[in-house]
N, C-alpha and C positions, 0 to 999 in steps of 0.2 A: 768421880768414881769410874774405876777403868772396867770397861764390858770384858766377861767372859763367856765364851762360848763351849759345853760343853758335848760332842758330837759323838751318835751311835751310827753305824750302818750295818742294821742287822737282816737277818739270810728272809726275814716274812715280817709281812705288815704286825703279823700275830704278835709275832715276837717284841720282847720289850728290853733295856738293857738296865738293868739293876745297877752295874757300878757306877753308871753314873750319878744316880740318883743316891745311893754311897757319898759319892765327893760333894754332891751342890750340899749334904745335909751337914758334912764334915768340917764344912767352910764354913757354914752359914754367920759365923759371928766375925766373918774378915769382910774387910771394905770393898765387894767385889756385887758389879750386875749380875748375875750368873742363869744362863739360860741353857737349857737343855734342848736340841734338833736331835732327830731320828729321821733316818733315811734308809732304805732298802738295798739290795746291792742289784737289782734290777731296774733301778733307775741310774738315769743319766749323769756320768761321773762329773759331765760338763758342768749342768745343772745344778749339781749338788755343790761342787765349786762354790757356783753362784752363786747359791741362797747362804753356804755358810759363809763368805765373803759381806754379806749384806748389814748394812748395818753398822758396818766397820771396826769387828770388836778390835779390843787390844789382844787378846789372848786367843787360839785356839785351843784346846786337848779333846784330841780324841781316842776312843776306845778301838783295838787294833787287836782283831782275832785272824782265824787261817781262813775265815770264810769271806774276808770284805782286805785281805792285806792289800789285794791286787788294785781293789780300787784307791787305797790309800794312798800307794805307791803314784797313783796318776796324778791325783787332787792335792799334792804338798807343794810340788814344783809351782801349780797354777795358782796354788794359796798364796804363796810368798811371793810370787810376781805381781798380786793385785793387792796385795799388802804387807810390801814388806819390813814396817816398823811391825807388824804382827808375831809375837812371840807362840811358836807351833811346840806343843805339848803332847808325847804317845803316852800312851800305857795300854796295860792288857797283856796277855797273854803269849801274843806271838811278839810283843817288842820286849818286855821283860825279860825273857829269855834267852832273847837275840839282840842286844844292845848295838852291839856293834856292828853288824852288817847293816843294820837300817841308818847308824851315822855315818859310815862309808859312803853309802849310796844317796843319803841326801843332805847338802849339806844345810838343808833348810831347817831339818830340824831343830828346835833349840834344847830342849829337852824329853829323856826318855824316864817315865815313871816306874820303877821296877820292882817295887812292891806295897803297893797299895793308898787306901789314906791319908797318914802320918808323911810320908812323904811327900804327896804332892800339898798338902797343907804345908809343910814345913819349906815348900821353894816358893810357895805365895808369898810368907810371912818373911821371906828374905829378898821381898823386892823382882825377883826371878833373874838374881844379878849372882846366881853364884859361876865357878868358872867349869865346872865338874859336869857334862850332859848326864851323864848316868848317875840318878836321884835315889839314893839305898837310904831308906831309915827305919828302926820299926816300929812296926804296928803296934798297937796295945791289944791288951788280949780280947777277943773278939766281942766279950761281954762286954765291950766298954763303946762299942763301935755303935751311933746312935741308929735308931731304926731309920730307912731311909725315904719312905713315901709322906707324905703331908696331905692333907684333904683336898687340895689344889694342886695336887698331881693326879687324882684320880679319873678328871673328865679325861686322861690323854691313854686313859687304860680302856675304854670302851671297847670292846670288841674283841681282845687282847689278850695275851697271857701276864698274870700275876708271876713274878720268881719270887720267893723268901729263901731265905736262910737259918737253919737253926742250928747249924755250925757248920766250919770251915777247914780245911785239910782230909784229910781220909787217915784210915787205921794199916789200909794196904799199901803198898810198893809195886806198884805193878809198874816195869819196866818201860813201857812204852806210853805213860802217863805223865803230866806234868807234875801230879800231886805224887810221885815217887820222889821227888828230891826232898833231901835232909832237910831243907828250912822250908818244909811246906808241915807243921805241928796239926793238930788234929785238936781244935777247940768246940768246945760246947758254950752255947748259949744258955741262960740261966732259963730254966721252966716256966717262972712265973712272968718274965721278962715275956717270954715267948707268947704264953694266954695272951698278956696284953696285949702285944704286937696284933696278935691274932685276928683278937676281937674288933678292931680295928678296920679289918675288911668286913664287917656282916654286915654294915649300914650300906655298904655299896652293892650286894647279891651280886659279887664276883664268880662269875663263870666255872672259871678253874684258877688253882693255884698251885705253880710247881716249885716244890720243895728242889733247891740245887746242894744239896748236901751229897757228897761224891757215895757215901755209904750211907745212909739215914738211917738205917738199922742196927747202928755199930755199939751201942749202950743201951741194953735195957730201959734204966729208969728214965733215958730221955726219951727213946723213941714211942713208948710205950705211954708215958704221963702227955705225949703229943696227939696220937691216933684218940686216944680215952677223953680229951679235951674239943679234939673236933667233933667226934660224935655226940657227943653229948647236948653240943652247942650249935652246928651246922648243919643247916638243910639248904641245898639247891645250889650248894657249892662243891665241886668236884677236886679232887687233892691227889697232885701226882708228886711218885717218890722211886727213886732209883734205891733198891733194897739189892744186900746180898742174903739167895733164897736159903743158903744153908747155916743160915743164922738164926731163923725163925724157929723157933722150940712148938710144942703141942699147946702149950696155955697162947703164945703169938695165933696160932691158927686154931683155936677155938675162938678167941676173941675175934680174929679176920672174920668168920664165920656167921657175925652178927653184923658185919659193918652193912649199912643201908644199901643198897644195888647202885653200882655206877657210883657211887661217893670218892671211891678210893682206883688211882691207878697206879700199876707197879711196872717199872721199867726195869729189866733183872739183865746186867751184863754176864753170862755166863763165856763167853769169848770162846772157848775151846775146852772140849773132855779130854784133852789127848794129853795124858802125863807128864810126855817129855816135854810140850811145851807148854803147860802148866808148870811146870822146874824152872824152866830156861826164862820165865814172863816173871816171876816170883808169885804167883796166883797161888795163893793153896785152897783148895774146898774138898769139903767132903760132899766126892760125888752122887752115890747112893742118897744121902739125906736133901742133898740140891734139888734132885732132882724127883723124888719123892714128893719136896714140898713143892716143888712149882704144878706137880700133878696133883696133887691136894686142892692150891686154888684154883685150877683150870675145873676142877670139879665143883668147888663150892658154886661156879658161878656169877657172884658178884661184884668181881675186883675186875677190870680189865687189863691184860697181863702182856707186855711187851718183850721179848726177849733177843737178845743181839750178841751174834758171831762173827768173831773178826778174823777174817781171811788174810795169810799172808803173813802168821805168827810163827819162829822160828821150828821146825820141826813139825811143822803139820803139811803133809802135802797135799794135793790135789784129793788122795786114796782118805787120807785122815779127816782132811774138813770132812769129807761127805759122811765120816762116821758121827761126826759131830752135831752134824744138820740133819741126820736122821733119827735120832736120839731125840733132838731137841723138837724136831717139827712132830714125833707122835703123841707130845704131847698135848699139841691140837691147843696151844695157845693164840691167843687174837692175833700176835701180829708177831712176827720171827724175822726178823731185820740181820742181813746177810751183810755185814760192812768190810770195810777195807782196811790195813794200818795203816796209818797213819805216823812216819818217821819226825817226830816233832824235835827239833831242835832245844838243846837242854834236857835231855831225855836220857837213861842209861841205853834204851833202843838204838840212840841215833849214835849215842858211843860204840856201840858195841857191831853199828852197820858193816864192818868189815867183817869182822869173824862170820855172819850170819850169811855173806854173802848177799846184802841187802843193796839191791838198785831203786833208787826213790825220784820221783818227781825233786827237783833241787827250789821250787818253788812252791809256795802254800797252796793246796792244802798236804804238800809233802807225802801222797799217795804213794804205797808200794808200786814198782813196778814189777820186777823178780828177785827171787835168794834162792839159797842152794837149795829149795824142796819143792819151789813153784815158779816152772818158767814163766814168762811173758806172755805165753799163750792160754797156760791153766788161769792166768788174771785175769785177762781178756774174758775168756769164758767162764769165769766167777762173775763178772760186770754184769753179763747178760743174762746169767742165772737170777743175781739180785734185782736186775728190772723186771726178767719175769714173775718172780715172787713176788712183788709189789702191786704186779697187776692182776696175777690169777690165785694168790692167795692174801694177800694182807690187803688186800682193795676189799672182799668181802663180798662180791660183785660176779663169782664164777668158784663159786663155794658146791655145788652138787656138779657140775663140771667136772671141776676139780677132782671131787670126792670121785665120779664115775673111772674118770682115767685113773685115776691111783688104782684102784682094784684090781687093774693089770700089772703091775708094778711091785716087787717086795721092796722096791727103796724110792721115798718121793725123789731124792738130790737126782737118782737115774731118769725119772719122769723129765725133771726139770734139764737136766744135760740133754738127754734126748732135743727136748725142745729146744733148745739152745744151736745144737747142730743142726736140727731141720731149717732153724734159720739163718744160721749161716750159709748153710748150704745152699737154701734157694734165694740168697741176698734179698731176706724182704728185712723191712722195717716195723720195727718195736714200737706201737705204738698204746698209750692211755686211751685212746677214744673207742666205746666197748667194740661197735662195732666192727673195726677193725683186728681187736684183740681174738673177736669171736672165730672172725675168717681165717685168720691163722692158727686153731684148735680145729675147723673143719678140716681143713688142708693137711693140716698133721694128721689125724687120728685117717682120715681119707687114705695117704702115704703108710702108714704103718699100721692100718688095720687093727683099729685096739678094740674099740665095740661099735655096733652095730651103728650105722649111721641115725636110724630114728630114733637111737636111745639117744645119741647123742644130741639129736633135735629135741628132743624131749628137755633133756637138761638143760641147754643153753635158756630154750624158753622157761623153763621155770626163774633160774637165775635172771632173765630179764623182766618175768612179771615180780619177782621179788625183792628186786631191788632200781629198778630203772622208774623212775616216775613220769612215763607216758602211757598212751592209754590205748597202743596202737602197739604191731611188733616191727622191726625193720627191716625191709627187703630181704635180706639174707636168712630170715624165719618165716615169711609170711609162706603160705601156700593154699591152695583149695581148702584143705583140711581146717586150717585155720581160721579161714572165712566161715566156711561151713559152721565152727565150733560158735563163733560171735552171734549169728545171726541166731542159732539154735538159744544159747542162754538167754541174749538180749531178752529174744523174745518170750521164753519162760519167763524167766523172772518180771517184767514188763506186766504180764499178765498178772503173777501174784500181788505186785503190789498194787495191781489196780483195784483188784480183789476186795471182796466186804471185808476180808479175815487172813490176813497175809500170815507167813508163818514167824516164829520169831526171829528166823534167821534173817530176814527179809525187812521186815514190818518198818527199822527203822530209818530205810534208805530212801534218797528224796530219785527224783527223774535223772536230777545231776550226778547223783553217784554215780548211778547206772550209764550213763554215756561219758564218765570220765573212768571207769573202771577198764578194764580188761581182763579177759576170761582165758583161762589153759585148759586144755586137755590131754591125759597122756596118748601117744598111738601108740607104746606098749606097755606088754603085760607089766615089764619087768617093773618097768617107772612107774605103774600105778599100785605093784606093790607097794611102793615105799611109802606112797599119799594116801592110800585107804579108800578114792574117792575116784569118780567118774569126771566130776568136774571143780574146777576154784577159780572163784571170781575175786580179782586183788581192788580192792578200791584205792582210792587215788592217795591215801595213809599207807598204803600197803597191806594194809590187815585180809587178812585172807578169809573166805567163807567159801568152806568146802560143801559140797552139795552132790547129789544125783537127781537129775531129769526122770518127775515120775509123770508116765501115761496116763 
């Protein structure tokens, strides 16, 4: 029985890759070992070599996206020198597409799988002796394509994201998308087919589970017989779906309006308001109603809402995104993700890169560089705009910060450019670790005078007692003030709970609360408007107990 090795290297340990699990299921009645490796593209290309070398299979195929090509690129030359009766097998997304340049450049490869399945089952069953490297056969229609996890693939999802499927292709043509080409059909899976599937994960109290359907929203009686059937049946499983918002009717968001909290997340690619390039991408939405309902859920509350703008689309300059980012950020969703295009090879975009005046990275992930509406340098400063959004508003982590400096401001994207020049200017470095994020908001709002420096002490500490899990402040907050404030609560409260008759806000905390907590107060007026209170002790949960010190 000849060994197959079936190989993912995906972008997070999180991450899982479904197609393969697709193939081992699709095979499963051919004479083949068949094992499934996942590897990370921050480990060691070397390494990873080795371990899928081990064992000596006959076959490789591995899955080849824009985020792991570069390592692919490394690891085939060193595959076939340590085995080379070893027959090397692509597919995926960035080889399907691009047959030909990956056979040019290596001529290890044996075969390219270039659309799906039926294909790569149909060059097993021929021995893997045909003379043709680009493998075209098709699919059957998607309700025929078995479910792909088995109960003995679940220990390997611990910790993990779930992907499903409840159909495949999209209803849109969006130019810069792979699922724009003519033989990418838009199939649905059958409903009941789906329950079953379903129900199939409750015995394991899967985490989350992301639906990869490119529109999930795009039919009625499926998406709708889908949401009615997890609610019904699901608790403590959370369910992500990439929706288009101006799809959703009032009976969709009366029913969204009951969904349990945190069950359901929606990722909503709204790309650009700006018409011409809404024309030119072949995108149509009805604006007003988009954007209506995405402020609909942002109110209900209970759905956690992702939305994502892609910079560097035909006819949106530098002036335009920013109308588009301001639009889209008032409406104070979770998390507003600023991305990049992406010129993907097999694309009408990548066709069309001349007219547009499109300069691209010529290697994956095929990132714009400039076109005739955004030079090289508006990109540059979109990059840095999207690290700062990540740290000072979709971190969650410099949220009343945040909120204080906008109030100077009639446009966030100007807040956010601002910042962007201040750090270019004084060549510091972007960093995730808060407190260094912190120092670069002193320094700025210090330079440009936005509000009073103790309010801004004020807010940073509040954002570090409400979301930092220490129980102490860091050098750059601490001061007299703040000693003074510790010693002052400690010792109140110490006192009531030692008390015959604590009060109820009190009563239920142990000694260890109390020394793994930490205490705010505001030094001003302004900031203690907004809290109502004198003082708030965050225990080590975070939960807050607002209080005043009575004499």
């Amino acid at each position: 029985m000849k060994r197959l090795k079936l190989i993912a290297i995906n972008a997070r340990f999180v991450h899982t890759n479904p197609a393969l699990f697709y193939l081992k299921r699709y095979i499963r009645d051919l004479d083949f070992e068949t094992h499934i490796e996942e590897f990370t593209i921050k480990e060691d290309p070397f390494l990873i070599s080795k371990r899928i070398c081990s064992n000596s299979p006959d076959i490789i195929a591995i899955s080849v996206y824009i985020w792991n090509s570069a390592i692919v690129d490394k690891i085939i030359p060193d595959i076939k020198e340590k085995l080379p009766w070893c027959k090397i097998i692509l597919g995926g997304p960035e080889v399907a597409f691009n047959p030909e340049r990956w056979i040019e450049n290596h001529k290890e490869i044996d075969y390219i799988i270039c659309n799906g399945e039926e294909a790569f089952k149909g060059l097993l069953v021929e021995g893997l002796n045909l003379k043709e490297k680009k493998i075209y056969k098709p699919n059957p229609h998607f309700n025929e394509i078995p479910f792909p996890y088995s109960h003995e693939d679940m220990d390997k999802f611990k910790g993990r994201f779930i992907y499903y499927e409840s159909s495949r292709g999209c209803p849109f043509k969006c130019s810069y998308c792979l699922s724009s080409r003519r033989d990418s059909d838009l199939q649905f899976k059958d409903i009941e087919k789906i329950k079953e599937e379903l129900s199939f994960f409750k015995a394991y109290n899967t985490p989350l589970i992301k639906f990869v359907d490119r529109t999930f929203n795009s039919k009625k009686e499926h998406y709708r017989a889908i949401w009615d059937y997890i609610v019904k049946n699901f608790s403590g499983t959370r369910f992500h779906f990439e929706i288009y918002p101006d799809l959703l009717d009032q009976d969709d968001l009366d029913f969204l309006q009951r969904v349990p909290q945190d069950m359901f997340q929606f990722e909503m690619g709204v790309q650009s308001l700006n018409p011409k390039t809404l024309e030119a991408i072949h995108r149509s939405i009805n604006e007003e109603k988009l954007l209506q309902n995405i402020k609909k859920l942002q109110e209900m509350g209970n759905i956690h809402l992702h939305v994502d703008l892609i910079a560097g689309l035909p006819y949106d300059s530098l002036r335009e995104f920013s109308k588009s980012f301001d639009r889209i950020y008032s409406l104070q969703c979770h998390h507003l993700q600023c991305g990049f295009l992406k010129v993907l090879p097999g694309t009408e975009m990548e066709e069309k890169g001349n007219d547009f005046g499109i300069s691209y990275n010529i290697k994956a992930p095929y990132t714009i560089i400039q076109n005739n509406w955004m030079s090289k340098e508006d990109i540059a400063k979109l990059e840095v705009i999207a690290r700062l959004l990540d740290i000072y508003h979709n971190g969650e982590k410099f949220t009343i910060t945040e909120k204080n400096l906008l109030s100077l401001y009639n446009s966030p994207f100007k807040l956010y450019e601002d910042l962007a020049n201040f750090i270019k200017n004084k060549n510091l470095i972007i960093s995730k670790d808060w407190e260094k994020a912190a120092a670069i908001l002193i320094s700025f709002n210090l330079q440009k005078a936005l509000i009073e420096e103790k309010l801004l002490m004020d807010s940073l500490r509040w954002d570090w007692c409400s979301t930092i899990k220490l129980h102490y402040y860091p050098p750059l907050l601490k001061s007299e003030f703040t000693h003074n404030i510790k010693k002052k609560c400690f010792s109140y409260i110490e006192k009531i709970i030692n008390g015959d008759n604590p009060s109820e806000k009190f009563k239920t905390l142990s000694k260890g609360d109390l020394k793994q907590s930490i205490f705010f107060a505001p030094e001003t007026k302004d900031f203690k408007g907004t809290i109502h209170s004198d003082y708030v002790m965050f225990l080590p949960n975070k939960k807050a107990i607002y209080f005043n010190i009575e004499i």
